[in-house]
py3Dmol code that shows the C-alpha trace and the ligand (Angstrom):
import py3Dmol

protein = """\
ATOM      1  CA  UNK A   1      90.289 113.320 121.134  1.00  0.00           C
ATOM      2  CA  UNK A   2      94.142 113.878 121.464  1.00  0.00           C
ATOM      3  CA  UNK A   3      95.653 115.484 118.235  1.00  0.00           C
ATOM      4  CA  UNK A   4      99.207 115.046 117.491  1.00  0.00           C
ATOM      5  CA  UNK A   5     101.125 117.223 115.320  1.00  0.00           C
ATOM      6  CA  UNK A   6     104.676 116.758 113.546  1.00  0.00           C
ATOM      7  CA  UNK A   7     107.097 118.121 111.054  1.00  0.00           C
ATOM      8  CA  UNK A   8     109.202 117.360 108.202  1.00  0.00           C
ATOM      9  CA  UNK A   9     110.218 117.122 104.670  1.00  0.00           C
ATOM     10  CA  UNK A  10     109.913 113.445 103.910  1.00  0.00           C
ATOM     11  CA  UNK A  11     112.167 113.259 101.125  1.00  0.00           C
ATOM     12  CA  UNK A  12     112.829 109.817  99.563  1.00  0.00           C
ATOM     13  CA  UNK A  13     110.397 107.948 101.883  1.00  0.00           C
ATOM     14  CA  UNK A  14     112.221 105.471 104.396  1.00  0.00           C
ATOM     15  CA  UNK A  15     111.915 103.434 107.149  1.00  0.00           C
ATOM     16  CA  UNK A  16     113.142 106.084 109.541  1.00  0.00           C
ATOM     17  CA  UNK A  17     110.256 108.345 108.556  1.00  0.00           C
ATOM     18  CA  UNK A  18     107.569 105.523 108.770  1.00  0.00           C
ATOM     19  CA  UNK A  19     108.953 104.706 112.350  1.00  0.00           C
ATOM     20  CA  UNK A  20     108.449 108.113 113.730  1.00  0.00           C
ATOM     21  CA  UNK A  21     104.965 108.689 112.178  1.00  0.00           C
ATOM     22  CA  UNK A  22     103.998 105.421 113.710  1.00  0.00           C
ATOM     23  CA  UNK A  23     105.435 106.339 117.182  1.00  0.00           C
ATOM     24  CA  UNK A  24     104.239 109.628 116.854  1.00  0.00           C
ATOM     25  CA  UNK A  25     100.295 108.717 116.387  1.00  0.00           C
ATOM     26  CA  UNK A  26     100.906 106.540 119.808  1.00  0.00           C
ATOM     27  CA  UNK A  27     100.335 109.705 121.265  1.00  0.00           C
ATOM     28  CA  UNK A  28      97.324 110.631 120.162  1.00  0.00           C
ATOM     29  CA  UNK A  29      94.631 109.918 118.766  1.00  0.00           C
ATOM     30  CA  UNK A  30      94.918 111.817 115.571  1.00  0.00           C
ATOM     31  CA  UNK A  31      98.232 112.670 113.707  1.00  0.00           C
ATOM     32  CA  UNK A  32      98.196 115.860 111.370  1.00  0.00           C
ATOM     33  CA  UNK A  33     101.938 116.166 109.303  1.00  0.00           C
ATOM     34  CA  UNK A  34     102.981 119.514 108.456  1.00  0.00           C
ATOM     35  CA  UNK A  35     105.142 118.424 105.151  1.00  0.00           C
ATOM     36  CA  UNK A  36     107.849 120.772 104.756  1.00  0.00           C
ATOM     37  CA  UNK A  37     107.415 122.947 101.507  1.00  0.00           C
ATOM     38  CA  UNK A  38     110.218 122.803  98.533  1.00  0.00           C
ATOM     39  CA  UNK A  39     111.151 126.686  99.263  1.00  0.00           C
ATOM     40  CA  UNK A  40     111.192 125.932 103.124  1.00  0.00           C
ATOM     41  CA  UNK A  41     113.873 122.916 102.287  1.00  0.00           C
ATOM     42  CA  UNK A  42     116.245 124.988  99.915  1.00  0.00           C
ATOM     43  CA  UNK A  43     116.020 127.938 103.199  1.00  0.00           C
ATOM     44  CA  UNK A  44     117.352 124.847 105.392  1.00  0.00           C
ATOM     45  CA  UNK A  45     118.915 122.585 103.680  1.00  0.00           C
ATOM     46  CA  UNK A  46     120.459 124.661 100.923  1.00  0.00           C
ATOM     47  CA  UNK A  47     119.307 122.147  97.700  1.00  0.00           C
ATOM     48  CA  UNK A  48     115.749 121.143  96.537  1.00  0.00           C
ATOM     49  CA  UNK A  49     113.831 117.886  97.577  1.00  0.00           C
ATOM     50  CA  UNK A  50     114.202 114.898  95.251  1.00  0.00           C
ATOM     51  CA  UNK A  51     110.430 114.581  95.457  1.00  0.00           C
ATOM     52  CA  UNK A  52     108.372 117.630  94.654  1.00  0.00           C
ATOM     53  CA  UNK A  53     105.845 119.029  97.814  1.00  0.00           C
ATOM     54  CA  UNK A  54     103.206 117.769  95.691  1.00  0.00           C
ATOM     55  CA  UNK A  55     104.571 114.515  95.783  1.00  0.00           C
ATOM     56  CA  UNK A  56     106.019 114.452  99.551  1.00  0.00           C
ATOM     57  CA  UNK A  57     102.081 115.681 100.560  1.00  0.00           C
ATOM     58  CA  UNK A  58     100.710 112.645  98.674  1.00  0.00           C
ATOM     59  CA  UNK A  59     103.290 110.147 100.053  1.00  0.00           C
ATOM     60  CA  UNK A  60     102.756 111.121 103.727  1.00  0.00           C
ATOM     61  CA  UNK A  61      99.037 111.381 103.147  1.00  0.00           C
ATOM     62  CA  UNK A  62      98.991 107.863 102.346  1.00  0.00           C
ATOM     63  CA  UNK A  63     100.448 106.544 105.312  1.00  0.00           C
ATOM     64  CA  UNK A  64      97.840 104.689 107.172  1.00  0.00           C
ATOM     65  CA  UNK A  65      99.210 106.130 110.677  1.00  0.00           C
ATOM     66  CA  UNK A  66      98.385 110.165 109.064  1.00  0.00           C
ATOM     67  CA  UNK A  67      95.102 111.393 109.268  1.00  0.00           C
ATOM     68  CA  UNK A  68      95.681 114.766 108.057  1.00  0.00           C
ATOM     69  CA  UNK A  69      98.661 116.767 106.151  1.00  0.00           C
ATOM     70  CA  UNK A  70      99.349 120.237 105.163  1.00  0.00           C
ATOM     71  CA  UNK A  71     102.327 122.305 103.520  1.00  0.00           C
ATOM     72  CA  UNK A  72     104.456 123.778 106.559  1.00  0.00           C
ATOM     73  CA  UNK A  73     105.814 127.174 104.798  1.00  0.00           C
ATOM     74  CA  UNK A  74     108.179 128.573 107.521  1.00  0.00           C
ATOM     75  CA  UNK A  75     109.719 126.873 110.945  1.00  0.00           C
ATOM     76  CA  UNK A  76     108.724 130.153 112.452  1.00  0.00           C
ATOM     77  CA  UNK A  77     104.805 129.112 112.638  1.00  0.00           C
ATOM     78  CA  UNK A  78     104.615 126.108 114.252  1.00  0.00           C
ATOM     79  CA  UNK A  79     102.401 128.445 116.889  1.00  0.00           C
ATOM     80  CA  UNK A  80      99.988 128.892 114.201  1.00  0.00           C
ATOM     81  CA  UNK A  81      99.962 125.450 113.154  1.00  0.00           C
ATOM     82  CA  UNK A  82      99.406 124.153 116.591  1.00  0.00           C
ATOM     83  CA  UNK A  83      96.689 126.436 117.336  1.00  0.00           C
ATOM     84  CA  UNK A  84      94.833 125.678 113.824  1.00  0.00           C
ATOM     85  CA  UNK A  85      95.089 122.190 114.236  1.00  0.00           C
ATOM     86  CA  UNK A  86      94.205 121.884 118.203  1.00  0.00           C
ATOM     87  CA  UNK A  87      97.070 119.773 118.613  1.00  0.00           C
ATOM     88  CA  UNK A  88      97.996 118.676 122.074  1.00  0.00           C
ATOM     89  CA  UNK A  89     101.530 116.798 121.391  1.00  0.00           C
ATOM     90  CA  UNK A  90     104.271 118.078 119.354  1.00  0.00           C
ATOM     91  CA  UNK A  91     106.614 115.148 118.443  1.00  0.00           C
ATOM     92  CA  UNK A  92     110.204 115.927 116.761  1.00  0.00           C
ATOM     93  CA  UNK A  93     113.189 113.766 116.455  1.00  0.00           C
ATOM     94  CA  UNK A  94     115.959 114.141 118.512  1.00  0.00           C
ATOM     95  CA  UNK A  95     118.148 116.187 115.751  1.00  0.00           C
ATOM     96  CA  UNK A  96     115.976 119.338 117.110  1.00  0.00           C
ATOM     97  CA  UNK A  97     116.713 118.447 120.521  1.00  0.00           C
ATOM     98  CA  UNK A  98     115.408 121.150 122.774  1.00  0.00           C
ATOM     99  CA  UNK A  99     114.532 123.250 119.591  1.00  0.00           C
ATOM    100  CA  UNK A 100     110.756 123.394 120.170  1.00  0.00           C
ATOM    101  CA  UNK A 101     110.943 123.688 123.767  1.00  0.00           C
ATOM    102  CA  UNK A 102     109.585 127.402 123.778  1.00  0.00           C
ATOM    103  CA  UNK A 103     105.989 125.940 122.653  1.00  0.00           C
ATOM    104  CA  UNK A 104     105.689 124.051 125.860  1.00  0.00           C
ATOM    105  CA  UNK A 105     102.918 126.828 127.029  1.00  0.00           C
ATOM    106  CA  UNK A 106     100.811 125.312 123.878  1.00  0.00           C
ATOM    107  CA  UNK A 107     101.796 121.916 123.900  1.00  0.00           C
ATOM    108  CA  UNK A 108     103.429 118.364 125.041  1.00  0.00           C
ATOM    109  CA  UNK A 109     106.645 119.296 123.348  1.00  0.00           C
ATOM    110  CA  UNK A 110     108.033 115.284 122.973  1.00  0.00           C
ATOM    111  CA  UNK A 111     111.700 114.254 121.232  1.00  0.00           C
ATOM    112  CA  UNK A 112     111.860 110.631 120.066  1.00  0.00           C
ATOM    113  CA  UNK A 113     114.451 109.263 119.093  1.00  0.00           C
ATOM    114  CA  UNK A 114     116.169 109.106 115.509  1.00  0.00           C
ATOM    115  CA  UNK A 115     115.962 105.777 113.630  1.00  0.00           C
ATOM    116  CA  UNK A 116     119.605 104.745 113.701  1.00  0.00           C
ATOM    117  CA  UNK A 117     121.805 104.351 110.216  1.00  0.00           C
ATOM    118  CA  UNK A 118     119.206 105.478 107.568  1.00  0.00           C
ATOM    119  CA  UNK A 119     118.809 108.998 106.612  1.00  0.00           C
ATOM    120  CA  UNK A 120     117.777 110.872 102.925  1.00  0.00           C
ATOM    121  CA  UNK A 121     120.981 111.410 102.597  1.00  0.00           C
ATOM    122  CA  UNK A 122     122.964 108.064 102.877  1.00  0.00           C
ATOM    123  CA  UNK A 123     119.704 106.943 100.429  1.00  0.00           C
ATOM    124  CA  UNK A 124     120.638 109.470  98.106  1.00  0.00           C
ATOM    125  CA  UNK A 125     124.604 108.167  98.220  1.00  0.00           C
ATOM    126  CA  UNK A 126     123.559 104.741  98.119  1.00  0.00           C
ATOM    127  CA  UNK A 127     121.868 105.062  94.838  1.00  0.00           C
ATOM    128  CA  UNK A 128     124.935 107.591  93.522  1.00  0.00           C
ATOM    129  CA  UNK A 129     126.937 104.282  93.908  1.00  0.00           C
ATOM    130  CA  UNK A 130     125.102 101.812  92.871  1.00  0.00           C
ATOM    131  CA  UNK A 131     124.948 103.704  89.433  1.00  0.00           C
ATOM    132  CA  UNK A 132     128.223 103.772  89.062  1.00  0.00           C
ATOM    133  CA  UNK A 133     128.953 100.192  89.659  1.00  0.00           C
ATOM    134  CA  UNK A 134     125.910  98.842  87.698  1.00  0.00           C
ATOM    135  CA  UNK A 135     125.219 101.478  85.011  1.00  0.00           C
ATOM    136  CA  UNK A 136     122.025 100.813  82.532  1.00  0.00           C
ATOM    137  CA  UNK A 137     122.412 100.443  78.923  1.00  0.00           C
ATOM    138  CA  UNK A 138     119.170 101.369  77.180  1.00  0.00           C
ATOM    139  CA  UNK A 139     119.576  99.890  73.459  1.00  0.00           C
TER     140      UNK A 139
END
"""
ligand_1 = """\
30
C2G
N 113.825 110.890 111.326
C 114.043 109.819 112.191
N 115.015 108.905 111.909
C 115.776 109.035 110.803
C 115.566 110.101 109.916
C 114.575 111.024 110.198
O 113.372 109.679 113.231
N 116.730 108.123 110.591
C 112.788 111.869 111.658
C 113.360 113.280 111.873
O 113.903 113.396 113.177
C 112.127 114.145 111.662
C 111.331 113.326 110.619
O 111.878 112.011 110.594
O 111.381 114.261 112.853
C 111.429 113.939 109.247
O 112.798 114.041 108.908
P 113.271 115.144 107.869
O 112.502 115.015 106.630
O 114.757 115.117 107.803
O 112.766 116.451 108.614
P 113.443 117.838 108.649
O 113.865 118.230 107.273
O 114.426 117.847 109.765
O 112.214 118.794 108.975
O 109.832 122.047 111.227
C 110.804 121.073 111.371
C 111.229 120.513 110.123
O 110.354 120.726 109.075
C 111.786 119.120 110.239
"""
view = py3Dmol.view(width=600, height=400)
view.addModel(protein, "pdb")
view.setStyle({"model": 0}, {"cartoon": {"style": "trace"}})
view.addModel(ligand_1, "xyz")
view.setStyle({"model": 1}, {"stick": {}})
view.zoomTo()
view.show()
């Protein structure tokens, strides 16, 4: 039994997320998600999720490539988390390029590459716009 363990926050749920959690399992045989808490995301991204950790948990728990998730509290114990989990493979996208490299003693470290032209971020603008040019009128 291979176990392969990943990170993130998951926020707004896109294709670029469901493409890494389904190349990610290729690895293995199981695929446990350590789904980045709300306080971990302000510490490194400055702002709140849109979806709550409660939420994000749910979300990536229903995924049918996830077999198991948990809240990932700091960046600084992915050790911990590898050894609690008996993962084998680490897989990151390529934005932490290199990043992870010093767990190599515990595990496959693997980089895969980002989904191209979709990120929380442009989601997030898309929808800012959107509003503006179609905006609701509840009466
Ligand atoms: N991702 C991707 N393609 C995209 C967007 C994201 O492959 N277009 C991948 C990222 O590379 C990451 C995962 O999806 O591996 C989750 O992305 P984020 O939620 O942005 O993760 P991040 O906040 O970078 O958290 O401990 C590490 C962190 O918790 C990673």
């Amino acid at each position: 039994m291979r176990n392969v363990i990943t990170f993130g926050t998951f926020d707004v749920f896109h294709v670029g997320h469901l493409n890494i959690l389904k190349r990610a399992k290729s690895f293995g045989d199981r695929l446990i998600v350590g789904v980045s808490s709300d306080a971990l995301n302000v510490k490194k991204k400055d702002r709140y999720p849109i979806y709550n950790e409660t939420d994000r948990l749910s979300i990536i728990e229903g995924i049918k490539y996830v077999d198991e998730v948990f809240l990932e509290e700091s960046l600084e114990l992915k050790a911990e988390y590898i050894t609690r989990y008996s993962a084998d493979v680490l897989v990151m996208g390529d934005d932490w390029q290199g990043r992870f490299d010093y767990l190599s003693s515990l595990v496959k470290v693997v980089y895969l590459e980002r989904t191209p032209s979709v990120s929380t971020t442009s989601v997030i603008e898309v929808i800012q716009h959107a509003r503006i040019r179609t905006p609701i009128t509840v009466c």
